[in-house]
C-alpha positions as CSV (number, residue, x, y, z in Angstrom):
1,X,0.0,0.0,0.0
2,X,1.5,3.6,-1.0
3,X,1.1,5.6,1.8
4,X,-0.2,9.4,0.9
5,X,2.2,12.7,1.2
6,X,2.4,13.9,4.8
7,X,0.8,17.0,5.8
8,X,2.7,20.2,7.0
9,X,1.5,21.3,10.4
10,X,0.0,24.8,11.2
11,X,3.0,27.4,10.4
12,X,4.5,28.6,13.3
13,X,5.8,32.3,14.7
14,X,9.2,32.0,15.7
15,X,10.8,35.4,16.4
16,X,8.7,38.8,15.6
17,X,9.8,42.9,15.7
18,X,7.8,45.7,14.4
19,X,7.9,45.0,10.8
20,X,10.2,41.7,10.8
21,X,8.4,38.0,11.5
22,X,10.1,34.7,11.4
23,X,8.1,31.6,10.3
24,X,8.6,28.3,10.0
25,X,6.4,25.4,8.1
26,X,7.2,21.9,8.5
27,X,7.2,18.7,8.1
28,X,7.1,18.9,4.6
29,X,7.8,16.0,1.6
30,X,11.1,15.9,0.7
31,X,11.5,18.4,-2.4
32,X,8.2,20.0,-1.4
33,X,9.9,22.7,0.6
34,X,12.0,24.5,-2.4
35,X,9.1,23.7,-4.2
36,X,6.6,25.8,-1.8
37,X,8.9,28.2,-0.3
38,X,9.6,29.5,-3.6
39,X,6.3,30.1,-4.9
40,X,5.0,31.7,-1.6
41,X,8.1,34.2,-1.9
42,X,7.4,35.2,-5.2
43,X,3.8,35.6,-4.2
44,X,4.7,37.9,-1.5
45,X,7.3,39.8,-3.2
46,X,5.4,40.4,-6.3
47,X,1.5,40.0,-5.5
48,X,0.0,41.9,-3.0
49,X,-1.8,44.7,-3.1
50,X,-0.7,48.1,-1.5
51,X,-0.5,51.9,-1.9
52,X,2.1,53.9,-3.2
53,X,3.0,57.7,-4.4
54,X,2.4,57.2,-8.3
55,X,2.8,61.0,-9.4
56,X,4.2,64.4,-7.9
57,X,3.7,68.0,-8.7
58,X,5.5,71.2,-7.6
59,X,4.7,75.0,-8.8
60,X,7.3,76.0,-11.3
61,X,8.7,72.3,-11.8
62,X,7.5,71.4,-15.2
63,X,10.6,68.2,-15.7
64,X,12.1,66.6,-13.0
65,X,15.8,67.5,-14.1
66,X,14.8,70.9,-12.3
67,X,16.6,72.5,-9.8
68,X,14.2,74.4,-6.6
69,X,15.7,77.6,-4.9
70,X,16.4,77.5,-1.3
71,X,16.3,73.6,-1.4
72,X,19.0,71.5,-1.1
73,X,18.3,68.2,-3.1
74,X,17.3,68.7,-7.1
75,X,14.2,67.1,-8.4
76,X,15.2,63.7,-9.0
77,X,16.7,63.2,-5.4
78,X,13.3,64.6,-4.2
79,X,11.6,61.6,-6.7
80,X,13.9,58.8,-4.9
81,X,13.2,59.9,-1.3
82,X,9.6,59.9,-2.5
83,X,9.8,56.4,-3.2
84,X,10.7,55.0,0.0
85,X,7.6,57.3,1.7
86,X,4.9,54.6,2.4
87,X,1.5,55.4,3.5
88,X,-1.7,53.1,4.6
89,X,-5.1,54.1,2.4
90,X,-8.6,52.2,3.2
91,X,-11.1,51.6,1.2
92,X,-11.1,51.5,-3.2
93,X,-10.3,54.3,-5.2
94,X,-10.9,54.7,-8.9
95,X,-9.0,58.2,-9.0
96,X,-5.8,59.2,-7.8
97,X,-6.0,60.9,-4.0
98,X,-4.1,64.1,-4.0
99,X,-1.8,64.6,-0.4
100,X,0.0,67.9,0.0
101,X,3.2,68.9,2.2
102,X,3.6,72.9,2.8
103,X,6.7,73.8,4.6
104,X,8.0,77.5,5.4
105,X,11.4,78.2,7.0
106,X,14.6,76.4,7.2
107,X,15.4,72.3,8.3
108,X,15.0,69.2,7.5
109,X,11.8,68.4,5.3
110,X,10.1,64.9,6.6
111,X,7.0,63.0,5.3
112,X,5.7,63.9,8.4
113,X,5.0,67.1,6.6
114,X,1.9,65.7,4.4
115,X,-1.4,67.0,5.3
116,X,-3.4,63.5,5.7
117,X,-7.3,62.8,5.7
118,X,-9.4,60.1,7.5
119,X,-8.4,56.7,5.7
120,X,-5.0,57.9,5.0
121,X,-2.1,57.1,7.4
122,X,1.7,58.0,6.6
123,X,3.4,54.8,8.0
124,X,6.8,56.2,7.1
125,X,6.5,60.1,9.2
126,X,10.8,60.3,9.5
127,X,11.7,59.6,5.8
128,X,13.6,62.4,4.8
129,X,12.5,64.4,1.5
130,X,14.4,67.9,1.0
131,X,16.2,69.9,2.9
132,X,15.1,73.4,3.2
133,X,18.7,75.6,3.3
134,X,16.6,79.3,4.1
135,X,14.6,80.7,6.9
136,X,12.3,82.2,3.8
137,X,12.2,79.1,2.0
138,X,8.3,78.3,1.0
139,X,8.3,74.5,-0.2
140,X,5.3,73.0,-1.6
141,X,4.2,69.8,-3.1
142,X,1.8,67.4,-4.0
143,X,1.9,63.6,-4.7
144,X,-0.5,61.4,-5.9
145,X,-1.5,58.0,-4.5
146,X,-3.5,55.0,-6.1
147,X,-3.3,51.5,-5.0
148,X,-2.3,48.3,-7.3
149,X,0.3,45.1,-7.1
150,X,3.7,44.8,-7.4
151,X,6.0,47.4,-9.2
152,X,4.8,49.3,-12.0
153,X,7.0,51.0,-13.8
154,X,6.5,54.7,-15.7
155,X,7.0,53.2,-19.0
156,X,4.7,50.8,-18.4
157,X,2.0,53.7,-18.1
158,X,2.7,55.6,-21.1
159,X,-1.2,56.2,-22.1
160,X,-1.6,57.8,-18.7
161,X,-2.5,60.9,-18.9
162,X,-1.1,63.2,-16.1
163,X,-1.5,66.9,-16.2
164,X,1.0,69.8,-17.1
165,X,3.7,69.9,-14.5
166,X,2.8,66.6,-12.8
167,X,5.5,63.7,-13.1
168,X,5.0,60.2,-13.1
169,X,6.9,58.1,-10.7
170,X,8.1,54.3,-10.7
171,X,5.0,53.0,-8.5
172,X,6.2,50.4,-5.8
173,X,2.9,49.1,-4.7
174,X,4.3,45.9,-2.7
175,X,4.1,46.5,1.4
176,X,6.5,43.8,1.5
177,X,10.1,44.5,1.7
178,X,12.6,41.4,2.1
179,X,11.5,37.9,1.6
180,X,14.6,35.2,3.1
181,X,14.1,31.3,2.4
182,X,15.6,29.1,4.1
183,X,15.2,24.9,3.5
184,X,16.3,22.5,6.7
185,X,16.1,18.6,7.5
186,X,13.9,17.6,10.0
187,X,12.7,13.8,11.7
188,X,9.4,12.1,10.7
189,X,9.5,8.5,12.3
190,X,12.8,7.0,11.0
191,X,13.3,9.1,7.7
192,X,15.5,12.7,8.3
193,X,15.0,14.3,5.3
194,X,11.4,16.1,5.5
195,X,12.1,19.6,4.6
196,X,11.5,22.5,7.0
197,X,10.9,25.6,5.7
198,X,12.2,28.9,7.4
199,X,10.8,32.1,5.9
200,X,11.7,35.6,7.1
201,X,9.0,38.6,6.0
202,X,9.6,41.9,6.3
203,X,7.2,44.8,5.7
204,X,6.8,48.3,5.4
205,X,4.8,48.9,8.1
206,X,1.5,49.4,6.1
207,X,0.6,45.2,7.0
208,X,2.1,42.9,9.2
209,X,4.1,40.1,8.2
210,X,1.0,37.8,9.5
211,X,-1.0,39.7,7.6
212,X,1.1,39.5,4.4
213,X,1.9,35.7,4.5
214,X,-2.3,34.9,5.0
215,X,-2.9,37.0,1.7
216,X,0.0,35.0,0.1
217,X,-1.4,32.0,1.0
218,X,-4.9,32.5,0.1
219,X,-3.7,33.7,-3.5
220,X,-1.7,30.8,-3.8
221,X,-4.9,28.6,-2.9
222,X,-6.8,30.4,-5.1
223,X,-4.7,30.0,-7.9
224,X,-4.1,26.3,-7.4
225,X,-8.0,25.3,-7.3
226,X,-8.6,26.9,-10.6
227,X,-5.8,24.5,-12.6
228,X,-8.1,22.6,-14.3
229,X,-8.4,20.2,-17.5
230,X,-10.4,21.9,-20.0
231,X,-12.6,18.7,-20.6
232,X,-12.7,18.3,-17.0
233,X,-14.5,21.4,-17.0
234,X,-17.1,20.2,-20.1
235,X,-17.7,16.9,-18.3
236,X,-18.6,18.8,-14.8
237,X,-20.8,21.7,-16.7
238,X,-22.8,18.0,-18.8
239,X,-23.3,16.5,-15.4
240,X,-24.9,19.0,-13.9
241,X,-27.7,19.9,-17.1
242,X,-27.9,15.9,-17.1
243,X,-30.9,15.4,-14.9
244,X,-33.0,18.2,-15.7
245,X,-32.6,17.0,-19.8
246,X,-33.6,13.1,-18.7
247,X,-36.5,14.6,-16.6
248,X,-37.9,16.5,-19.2
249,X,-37.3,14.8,-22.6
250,X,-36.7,10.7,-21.8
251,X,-39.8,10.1,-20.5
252,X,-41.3,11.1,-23.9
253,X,-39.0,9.4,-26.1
254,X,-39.7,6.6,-23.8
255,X,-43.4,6.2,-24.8
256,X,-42.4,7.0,-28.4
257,X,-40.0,4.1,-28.7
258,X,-42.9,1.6,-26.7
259,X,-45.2,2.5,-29.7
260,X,-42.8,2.0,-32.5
261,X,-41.8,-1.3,-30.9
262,X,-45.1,-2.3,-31.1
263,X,-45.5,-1.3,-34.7
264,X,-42.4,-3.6,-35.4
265,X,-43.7,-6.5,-33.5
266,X,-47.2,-6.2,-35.8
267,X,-44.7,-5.9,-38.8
268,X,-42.9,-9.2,-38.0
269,X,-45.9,-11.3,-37.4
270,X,-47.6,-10.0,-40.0
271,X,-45.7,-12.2,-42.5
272,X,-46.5,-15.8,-40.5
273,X,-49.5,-15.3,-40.1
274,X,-49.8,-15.3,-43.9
275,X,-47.3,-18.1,-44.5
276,X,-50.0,-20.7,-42.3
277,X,-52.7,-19.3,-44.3
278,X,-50.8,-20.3,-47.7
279,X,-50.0,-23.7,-46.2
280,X,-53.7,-24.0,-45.8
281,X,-54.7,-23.3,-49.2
282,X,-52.1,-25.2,-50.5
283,X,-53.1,-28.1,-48.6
């Protein structure tokens, strides 16, 4: 008898910080651990849903290979410290939400800084963005958020259309930062090489680790139940219209085919009947 593929147990939290979780899923078939902790990394690092800063504006700025008076940093360092500002947003969206930072005076310029709303949370307040280098200095911007999966690219939203003055920026939508995999051996009975899988998730602070690993899984479930044959499919969908066609149509083609067999019977004795009747006369 071929015994069936051993179950992995619940996952387990080993070691958790504020945005840093250590987990670790075992026993699992030998093979199966590369074979899952692979796909559930890529799921986290590339599929979940999150909100990022997708365009900027700022009076006077019309390209971002500008330079700003009384600030420090040129345009495109002011794009790359925008990128690492994260922020938490509830709810759908079908247009991009507007956020704007006004600062007057001299310092350091923080994300901090940006005038939030109720379903809006800057998870990130101490990234740095400029650096304001006068006591007059009047600094004023606004970014645009949106939500969406994974890392999209400007180029890949070239029929965007975005306003004079406002520039697009490389969208990283993923709350999930650094993904480590490790694969140990662990004991089942008398065999010692059931894989143990150790996975490391960090986030951005916008969803927990927890969090992010149940989404992971439940996309990775999803995706799984829906690999199926396309005849498979066919033979499910006929099953199903089966009994309502017997119900409705058999029982007449049932009475049809009584009569005709009755009509064939006639037909076939028919013919004796006349054969004794010849024997008669002939006789």
């Amino acid at each position: 008898m071929v015994e069936p593929l051993i179950h992995p147990r619940h996952i387990t939290l080993v070691e958790e910080t504020d945005n840093r979780t250590q987990f670790t899923i075992e026993p699992l078939y030998p093979g199966y651990g590369t074979t899952l902790g692979n796909s559930l990394r890529r799921i986290l690092l590339s599929s979940l849903p999150g909100c990022a800063i997708s365009a900027m504006a700022i009076p006077g700025v019309h390209h971002e290979f500008s330079t700003l008076k009384d600030i420090k940093e040129d345009v495109v360092d002011i794009l790359l410290n925008l990128k690492q500002v994260r922020f938490r947003m509830e709810g759908e969206h079908e247009e991009p939400v507007p956020i704007t930072l006004e600062f007057n005076g001299s310092g350091e310029i923080l994300a901090k800084e940006f005038k939030t709303f109720a379903g809006i949370e800057v998870v990130t307040p101490l990234v740095h963005i400029a650096t304001a280098t006068s006591p007059d200095t009047e600094f004023n911007l606004v970014v645009y958020l949106t939500r969406g999966r994974g890392f999209l690219p400007v180029e890949s939203r070239e029929k965007e259309k975005l306003d004079i003055g406002t520039i697009a920026i490389d969208a990283i939508y993923s709350p999930v930062r650094h993904v480590a995999l490790n694969l140990e051996h662990v004991r089942v009975g008398q065999m010692t090489n059931f894989d143990k899988i150790v996975l490391t998730v960090e986030t951005d602070g916008s969803i927990s680790p927890k969090d992010a690993l149940i989404q992971s899984l439940d996309i990775f479930r999803d995706q799984i139940s829906s690999l199926v044959f396309e005849d498979a499919q066919e033979h499910m969908k006929s099953s199903v219209e089966e009994p309502t066609h017997e119900s409705g149509e058999s029982q007449p083609q049932e009475k049809s085919d009584g009569g005709n067999n009755v009509q064939e019977e006639a037909a076939l004795d028919a013919p004796k009947k006349k054969t004794k009747r010849s024997k008669k006369n002939a006789a």
